[in-house]
N, C-alpha and C positions, 0 to 999 in steps of 0.2 A: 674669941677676940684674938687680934694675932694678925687674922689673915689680912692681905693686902688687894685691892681690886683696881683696874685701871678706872677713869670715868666709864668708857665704853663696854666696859664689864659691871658698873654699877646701870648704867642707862638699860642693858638689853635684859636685865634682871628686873628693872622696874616694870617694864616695859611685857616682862612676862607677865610678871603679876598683876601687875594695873590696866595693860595694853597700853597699844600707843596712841597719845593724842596728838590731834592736829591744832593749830591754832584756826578760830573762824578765820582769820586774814587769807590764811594760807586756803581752807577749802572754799572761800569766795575768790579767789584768784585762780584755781580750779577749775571752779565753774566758769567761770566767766573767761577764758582761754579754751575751753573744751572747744572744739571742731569737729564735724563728722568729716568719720575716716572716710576712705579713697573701698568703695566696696560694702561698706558699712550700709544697712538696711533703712529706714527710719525709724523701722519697729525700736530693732536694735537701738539706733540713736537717742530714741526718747526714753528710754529704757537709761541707757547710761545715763542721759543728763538729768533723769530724775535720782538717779543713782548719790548723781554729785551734789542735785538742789538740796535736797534731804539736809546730808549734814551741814552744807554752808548757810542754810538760815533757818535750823532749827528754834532759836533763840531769839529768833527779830518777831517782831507785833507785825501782823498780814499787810497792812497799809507799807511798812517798810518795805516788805520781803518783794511784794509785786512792784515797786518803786526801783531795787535792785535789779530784778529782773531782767527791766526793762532799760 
């Protein structure tokens, strides 16, 4: 006990331990802004944007998810 830590010394500490989370809001705003880049493959492309689908509607019931999607 004793020691002092800033917030940003407490957060990148949690953050070791726990990793960092995102909030859904934040990786469905994500996905849904993702573009394919200027050179980017499609391979590639579908590849990232399955990258991003994943964890932005890990948590929604399928009727939703594809509802978002779209």
């Amino acid at each position: 006990m004793g020691e002092k830590f800033s917030f940003s010394e407490i957060m990148r500490k949690m953050e070791g331990r726990f990793g960092a989370k995102e909030l859904p809001e934040t990786r469905r705003v994500k996905f849904q802004q993702a573009t394919q880049n200027s050179g980017e493959s499609l391979e590639d492309w579908a590849d990232r944007v399955l990258t991003l689908a994943i964890p932005a509607f890990r948590n929604l019931p399928e009727k939703y998810s594809m509802q978002e999607a779209f």
